[in-house]
Structures are given as C-alpha cells and as structure tokens.
C-alpha positions in Angstrom: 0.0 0.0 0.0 1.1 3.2 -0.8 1.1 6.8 1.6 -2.2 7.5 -0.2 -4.4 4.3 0.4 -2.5 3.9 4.1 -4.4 7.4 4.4 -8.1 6.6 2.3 -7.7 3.6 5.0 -6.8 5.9 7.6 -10.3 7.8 7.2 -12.5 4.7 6.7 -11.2 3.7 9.9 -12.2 6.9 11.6 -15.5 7.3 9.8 -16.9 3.6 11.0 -16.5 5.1 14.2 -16.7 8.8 14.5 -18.3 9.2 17.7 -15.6 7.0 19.4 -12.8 8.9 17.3 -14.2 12.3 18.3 -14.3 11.3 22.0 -10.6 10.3 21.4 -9.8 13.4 19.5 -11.0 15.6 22.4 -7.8 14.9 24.9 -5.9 16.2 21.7 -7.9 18.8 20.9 -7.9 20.6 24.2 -3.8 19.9 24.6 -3.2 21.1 21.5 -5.6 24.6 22.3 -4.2 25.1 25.7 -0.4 25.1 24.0 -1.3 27.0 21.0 -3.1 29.3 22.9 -0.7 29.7 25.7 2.6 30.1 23.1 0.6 32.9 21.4 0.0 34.6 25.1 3.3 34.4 25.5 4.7 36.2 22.6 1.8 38.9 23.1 2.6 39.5 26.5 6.8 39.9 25.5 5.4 42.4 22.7 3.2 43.9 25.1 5.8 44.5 27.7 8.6 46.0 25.0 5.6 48.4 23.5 5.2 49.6 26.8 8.9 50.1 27.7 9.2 51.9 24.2 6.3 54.6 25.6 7.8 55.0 28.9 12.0 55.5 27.4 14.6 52.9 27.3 17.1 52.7 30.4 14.9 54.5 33.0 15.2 55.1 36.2 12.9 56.5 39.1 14.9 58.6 41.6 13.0 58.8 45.0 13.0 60.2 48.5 13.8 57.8 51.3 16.2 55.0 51.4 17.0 52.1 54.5 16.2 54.2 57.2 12.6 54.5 58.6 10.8 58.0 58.6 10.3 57.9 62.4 14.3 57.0 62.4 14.8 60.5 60.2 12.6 62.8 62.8 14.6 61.4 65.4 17.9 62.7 63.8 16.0 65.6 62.4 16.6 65.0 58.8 13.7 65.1 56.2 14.2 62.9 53.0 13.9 64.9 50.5 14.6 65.7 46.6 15.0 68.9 44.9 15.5 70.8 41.5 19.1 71.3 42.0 19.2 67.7 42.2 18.0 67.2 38.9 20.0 69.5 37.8 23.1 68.2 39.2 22.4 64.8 37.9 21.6 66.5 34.1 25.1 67.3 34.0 26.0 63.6 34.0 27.7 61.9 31.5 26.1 58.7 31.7 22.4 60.3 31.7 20.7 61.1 28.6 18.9 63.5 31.2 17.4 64.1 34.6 13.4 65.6 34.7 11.7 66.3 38.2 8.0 65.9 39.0 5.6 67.3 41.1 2.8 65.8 41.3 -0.9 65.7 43.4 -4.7 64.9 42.6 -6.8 68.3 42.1 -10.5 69.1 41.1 -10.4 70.5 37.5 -12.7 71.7 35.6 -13.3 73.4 32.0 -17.3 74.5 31.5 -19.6 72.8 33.0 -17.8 69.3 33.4 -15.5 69.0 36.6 -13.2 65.7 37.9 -10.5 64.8 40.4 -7.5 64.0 38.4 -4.0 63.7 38.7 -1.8 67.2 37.7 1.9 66.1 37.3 4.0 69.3 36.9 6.9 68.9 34.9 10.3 70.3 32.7 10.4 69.8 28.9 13.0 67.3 29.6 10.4 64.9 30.7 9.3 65.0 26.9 12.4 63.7 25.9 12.7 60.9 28.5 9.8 59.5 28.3 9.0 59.8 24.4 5.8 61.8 24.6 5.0 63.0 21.5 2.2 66.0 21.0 -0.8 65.0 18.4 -1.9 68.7 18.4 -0.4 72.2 19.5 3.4 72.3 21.0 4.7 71.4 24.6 5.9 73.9 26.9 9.4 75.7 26.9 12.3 76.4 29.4 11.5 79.5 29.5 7.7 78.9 30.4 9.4 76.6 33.2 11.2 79.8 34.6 8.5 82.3 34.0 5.9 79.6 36.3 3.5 80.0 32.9 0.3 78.4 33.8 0.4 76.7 30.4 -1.0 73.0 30.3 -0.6 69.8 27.9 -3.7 67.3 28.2 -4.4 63.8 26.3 -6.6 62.6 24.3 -9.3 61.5 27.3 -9.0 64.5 29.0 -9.4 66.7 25.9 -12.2 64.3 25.0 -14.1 65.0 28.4 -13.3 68.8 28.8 -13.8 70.2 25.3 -15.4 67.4 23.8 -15.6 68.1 19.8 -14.0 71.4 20.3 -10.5 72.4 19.3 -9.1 72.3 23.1 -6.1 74.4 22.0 -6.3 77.9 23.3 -9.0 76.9 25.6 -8.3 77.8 29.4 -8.6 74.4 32.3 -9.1 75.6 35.5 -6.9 73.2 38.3 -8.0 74.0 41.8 -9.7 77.0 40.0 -6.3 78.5 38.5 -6.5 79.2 34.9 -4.3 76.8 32.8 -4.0 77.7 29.1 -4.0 74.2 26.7 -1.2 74.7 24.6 -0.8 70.7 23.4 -2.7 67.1 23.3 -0.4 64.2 23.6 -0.7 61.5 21.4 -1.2 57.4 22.1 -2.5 56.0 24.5 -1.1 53.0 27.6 -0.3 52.6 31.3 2.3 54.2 32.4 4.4 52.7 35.7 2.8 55.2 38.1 -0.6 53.1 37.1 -1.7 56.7 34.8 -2.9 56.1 31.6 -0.9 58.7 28.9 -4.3 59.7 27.2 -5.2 60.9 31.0 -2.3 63.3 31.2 -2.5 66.4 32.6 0.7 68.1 32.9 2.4 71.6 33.4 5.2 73.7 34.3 7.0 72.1 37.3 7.0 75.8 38.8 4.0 76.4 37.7 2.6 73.3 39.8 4.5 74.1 43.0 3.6 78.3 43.2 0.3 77.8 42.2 -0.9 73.8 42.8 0.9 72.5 46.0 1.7 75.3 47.6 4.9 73.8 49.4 7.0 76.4 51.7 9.6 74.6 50.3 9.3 75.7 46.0 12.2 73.7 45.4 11.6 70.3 46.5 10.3 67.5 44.1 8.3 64.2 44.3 10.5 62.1 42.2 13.3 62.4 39.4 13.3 60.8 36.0 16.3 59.7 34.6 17.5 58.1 31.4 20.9 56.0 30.6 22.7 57.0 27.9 22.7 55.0 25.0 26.3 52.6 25.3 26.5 53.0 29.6 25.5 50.3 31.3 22.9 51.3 33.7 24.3 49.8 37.1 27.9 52.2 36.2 25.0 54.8 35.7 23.1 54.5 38.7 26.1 54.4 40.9 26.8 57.9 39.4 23.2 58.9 40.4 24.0 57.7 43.8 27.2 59.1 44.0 26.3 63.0 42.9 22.7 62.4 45.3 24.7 61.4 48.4 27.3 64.2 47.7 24.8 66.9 47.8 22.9 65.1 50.6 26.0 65.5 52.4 25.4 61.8 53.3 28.5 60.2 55.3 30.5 56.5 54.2 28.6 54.5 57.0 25.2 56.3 56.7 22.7 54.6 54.5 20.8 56.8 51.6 18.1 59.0 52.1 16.8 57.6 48.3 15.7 55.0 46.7 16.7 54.4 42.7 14.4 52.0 41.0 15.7 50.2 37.3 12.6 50.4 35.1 14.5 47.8 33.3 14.9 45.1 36.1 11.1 45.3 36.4 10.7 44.5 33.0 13.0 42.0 34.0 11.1 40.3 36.7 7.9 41.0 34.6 9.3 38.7 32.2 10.1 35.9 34.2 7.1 36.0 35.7 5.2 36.2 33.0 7.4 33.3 31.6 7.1 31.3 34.9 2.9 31.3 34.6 3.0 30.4 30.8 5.7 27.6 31.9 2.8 26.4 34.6 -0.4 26.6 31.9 2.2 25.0 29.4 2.5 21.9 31.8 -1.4 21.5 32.3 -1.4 21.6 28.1 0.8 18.9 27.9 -0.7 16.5 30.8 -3.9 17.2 28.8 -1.9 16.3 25.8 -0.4 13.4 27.7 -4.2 12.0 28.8 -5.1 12.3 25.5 -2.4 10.4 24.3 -3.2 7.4 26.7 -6.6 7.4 25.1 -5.4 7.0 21.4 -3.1 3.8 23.0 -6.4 2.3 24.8 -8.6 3.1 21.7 -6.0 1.7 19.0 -5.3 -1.5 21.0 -9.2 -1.9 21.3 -9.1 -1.2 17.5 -6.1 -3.7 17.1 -8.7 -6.6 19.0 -11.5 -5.6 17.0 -10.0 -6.5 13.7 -7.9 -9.2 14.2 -9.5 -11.2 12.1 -9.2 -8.3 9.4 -5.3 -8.0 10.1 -5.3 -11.8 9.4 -7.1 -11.5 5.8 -4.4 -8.6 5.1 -1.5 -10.6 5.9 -2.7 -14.0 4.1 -2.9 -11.9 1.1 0.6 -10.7 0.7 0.4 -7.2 3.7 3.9 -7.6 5.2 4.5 -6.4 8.9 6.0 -3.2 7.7 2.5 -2.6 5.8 0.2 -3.4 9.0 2.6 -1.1 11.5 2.3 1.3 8.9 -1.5 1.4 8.8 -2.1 1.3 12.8 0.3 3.9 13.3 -0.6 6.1 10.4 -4.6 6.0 11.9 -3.5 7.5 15.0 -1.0 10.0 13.5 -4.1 11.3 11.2 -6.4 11.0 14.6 -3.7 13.3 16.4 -3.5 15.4 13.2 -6.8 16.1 13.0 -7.8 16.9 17.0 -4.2 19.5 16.3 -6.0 21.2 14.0 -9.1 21.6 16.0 -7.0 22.9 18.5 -5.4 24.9 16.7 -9.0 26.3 15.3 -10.2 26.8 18.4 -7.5 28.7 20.2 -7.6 31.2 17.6 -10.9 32.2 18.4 -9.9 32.1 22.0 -6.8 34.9 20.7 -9.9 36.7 18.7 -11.7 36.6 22.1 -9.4 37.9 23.7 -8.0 40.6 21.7 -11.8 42.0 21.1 -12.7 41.7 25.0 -9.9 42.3 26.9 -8.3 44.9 25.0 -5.2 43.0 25.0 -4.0 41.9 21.1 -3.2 38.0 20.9 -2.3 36.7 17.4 -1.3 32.9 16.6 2.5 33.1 14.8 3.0 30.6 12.2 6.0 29.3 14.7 3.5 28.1 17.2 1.4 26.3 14.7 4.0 24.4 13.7 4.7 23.8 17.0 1.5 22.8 17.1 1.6 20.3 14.2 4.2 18.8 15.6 3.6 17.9 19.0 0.0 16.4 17.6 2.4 14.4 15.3 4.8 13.6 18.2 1.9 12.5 20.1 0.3 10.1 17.6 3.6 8.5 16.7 4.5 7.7 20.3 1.4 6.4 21.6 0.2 4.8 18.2 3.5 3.1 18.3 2.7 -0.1 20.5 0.0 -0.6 19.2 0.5 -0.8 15.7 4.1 -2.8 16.7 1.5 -5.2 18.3 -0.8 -5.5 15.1 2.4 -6.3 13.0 3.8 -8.8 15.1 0.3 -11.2 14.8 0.5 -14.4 13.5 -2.1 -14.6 9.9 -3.2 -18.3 11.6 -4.1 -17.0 15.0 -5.9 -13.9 12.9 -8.1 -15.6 11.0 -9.1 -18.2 13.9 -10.0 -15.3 15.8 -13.8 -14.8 16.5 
C-alpha cells in the first residue's frame, strides 16, 4: 500500500466510528488549544511588555525620596528625605544620563465648563518629553523659558481633551486646576499605562514651577516628588546608577557609613522580573497543556489497542494476502497520527478564536504566529507517533493463523 491508500484507510477507519474517534480526539484537541493558545499569550505579552517600555524610554530610572532608614528614624535625627530641583539639575550634568526631569505631582478638582473631575496634575520640565518619548498629536509642549516664567500653560491627552472640550478644538481653551486658569497649549498622542498606574491619554501636565507656586503650595518651592532619569545610550545602567547615587549622596551630604536617604528603582529590572514571571505562569499553563496532551495520548493507546482486537481477524485476511509487517505497522500507526493530526487542528482552530476573544474583549492583542502552529503540528504528530507506536508494533507482530481463527 502506498502513503495514499495507508491514508483513504486511515479515514474509513475513523469514519466507522466517529463518535468513538471524536471522543478520542478531544484529549488532543484541548492539549493542542491550551499550548497554542498559551505560546501565542506568551509572545503577546513579551510584545506587550517592550511596547510599553518603548512609551515609557529605554534605560529609566525612578529617583526617589527615602532610602533604608525609617521616617520615624529621620525625625529622630532631624533630617527630612527629600529631593530637589538642583538635584536634577546636578544629575543632568552627568555623563552617563541622557537626562534628569523632576516631578511634582498631586490629585486636584479640574474643571473646563460645566464638566469637573479629580485627576492627577503632574508638573513637569520639557525634559520629561524627551525621557519618556511623549510626543504631541496637536499644539506644542511647553518651553524652558515657560518653566522659569511659572507659565500656567497645560498639555492634556486625548481623554482628557475628549471629556473637557469634547468636539472642540481644546487648544487655546483655558482648564481651570483648583480654580487656577491653565491655558492648553498641546494634546499628547497614544495611548497606555504608564508605571505610576496613569494612563498617557489621562495626562494632565504643566510647568513644574508652575505646579509648586500655584498647585501644591509647598514652603519649600524647590523640593520634588520624584526624578526621572534616562541611561545613555552605550553606559551600562548599574555604572550609571552608581553615578546617580554618588552625585545624590554628595549633595545630601550623606557620610560613608550612613545609608541613603533615596531610593533608585531600574525600570528595566522590572521589565526584568515582569518577564520571568510572565514566563514562569505560561511555563505552569504550558505543563497542564501537555498532561492534557499526555491524557489524550493514553486514550489513542487504549482506543487503538481496542481497534487492534477488534479486527484481528481483518489483520489476518491482510497478511494472508501478501500485507507484510511493515504494511500493518504502517496502517495502525498512520490511523493515529491522522487522529492526532486532525484533534491538532481543531485545536489549533479553536485557540484562535480564543486569541480573537481575547484581543476583542480584553483589550489585550493575541495573534497565533505561524512558529507556534508548527509547533502545534508537531507535538499532535509527536503524540500520535509515540502512543500509536505499540499498538501498531502489536498488530504487525500477529501471526495470519491465530488472525483468521480469531472470533
């Protein structure tokens, strides 16, 4: 027999009894889904993960107040963690920073018309622009020389200009933050979370002076929430964040033995640990897959040594008429290949309408690669060649007497 009729055989065999072959398929076909489905996750999640990192800069850092010791342990010694604008300016004239950018930042009731909210104001410098890779869809972003002049200027996104000046040109319009007068002068574009939790279309930002004479209010103008900072392109970040230390602790006056007063976190070993444990679930998922593949797999062995007992006397009739061995291992063992073959592409079908599920519902874009189809394909062809193997070795190795006595 050749690959064609060991197939048109193949099918018969499957057809005679389809709802015993679909009940065998079904181990298959939910292995085969959870893998397919959980190789495409995988990939999205990694592609997720890097567009994020792309919105937010490359080789960030956040630059915070308070480091080892406790705030009760600082009011004892009368010290107050803080960071300031000097700071950031200090650590701008680093060589290993692409750039330094401050924030100030606090939750205020704003209000344009008649609509009002609580959101979050962040006030910045135009070097936060630059760091993080905002880019305006509309209007310009705010100057230096708005920064020293405190101009109550404002750049909004896409939600907020939606809500405030919804089908109006927002540029030129006035936002009133805690009843101050802001002037829009931009709308960013995109749209994603940032690592504060903020989404970049909810945006609301202005002149770090700006924020502190008018906004917060501090008696201290010069002291900042947090500091921005961005590794230049060809420095390894740890040599730059031991020059952030270095240049903090210098101005903080901080002593050898005396631990810091800040904290630097690497946006990049979150990203990091993100990854692994996003590669640590889809390990976990990836093992139930494949004990589901593996129970199916046990059911094509009971159901094709069933079959093998079933037609005995049918192996018999082949081998008296000239089938070899060869031919009968051949036909066992292409049956459950085809059986594997077939739930694989099941499986395959129904995980991608699990990834169109997805991507329409949860706002999350899943999309099957041609590498884990293949993948697919070949595990279901793995799968029917191991477990058909025994018992298509035990059809071929029946003696044509003992066949055709059979009853």
């Amino acid at each position: 027999m050749n690959l064609v009729q060991v197939l048109i055989e193949s099918f018969r065999s499957m057809a005679a009894n389809r709802l015993r072959t679909a009940l065998t398929m079904l181990g298959i076909v939910i292995g085969i889904a959870s893998v397919v489905l959980l190789l495409a996750l995988g990939d999205s999640m990694q592609r997720f993960i890097g567009k994020q990192l792309q919105m937010l800069g490359t080789n960030m850092v956040y630059v915070m107040p308070g480091g080892d010791r406790t705030a009760a342990q600082r009011a004892r010694e009368g010290k107050v963690a803080v960071l300031t604008l000097d700071d950031a300016e200090a650590l701008n004239a680093l060589p290993s920073l692409t750039g330094a950018a401050p924030a100030l930042q606090g939750s205020f009731k704003v209000t344009a018309g008649n609509e009002n909210a609580s959101s979050m104001v962040i006030g910045v410098t135009p070097a936060m622009f630059t760091i993080r890779n905002w880019k305006v869809d509309q209007g310009t972003l705010f100057s230096e020389s708005d920064v020293r002049a405190s101009a109550r200027l404002v750049v909004i996104g896409q939600k907020v200009a939606d809500q405030f000046f919804y089908r109006a040109d927002p540029l030129g319009k006035l936002l009133r933050i805690e009843n101050v007068a802001f002037q829009v002068v931009g709308v960013l574009a995109g749209e994603g979370r940032q690592t504060d939790g903020t989404d970049l279309a909810e945006q609301i930002l202005v002149p770090i002076t700006a924020a502190s004479a008018n906004l917060v209010k501090s008696p201290f103008p010069q002291n900042v929430h947090y500091i921005n900072a961005q590794g230049r392109p060809g420095v390894a970040m740890t040599d730059a964040i031991e020059d952030i230390k270095e240049v903090i602790r210098s101005r903080h006056r901080i002593r050898v033995d005396d631990p810091d007063d800040f904290r630097v976190q690497n946006l990049n070993t979150i990203a990091e640990t993100a990854n692994k444990i996003t590669a640590g679930v889809a390990l976990l998922l990836g093992l139930i897959g494949a004990i589901s593949l593996l129970v199916g797999g046990i059911g094509i062995m009971n159901i094709m040594l069933v079959s093998v007992t079933e037609r005995t006397r049918e192996i018999g009739i082949r081998m008296a008429i000239g089938a070899r061995p060869n031919d009968v291992l051949m036909q066992f063992l292409a049956e459950a290949v085809v059986i594997c073959l077939a739930g694989g592409l099941v499986g395959i079908a129904i995980a991608a309408g699990g990834a169109a599920l997805i991507t329409k519902f949860a706002d999350f874009e899943v999309y099957l690669t041609i590498s884990a189809v293949m993948v697919a394909c070949g595990f279901a062809t793995a799968v029917g060649v191991f477990f058909g193997f025994y018992p298509a070795r035990r059809a071929s190795r029946l003696l044509p007497v003992d066949c055709l006595r059979y009853e």
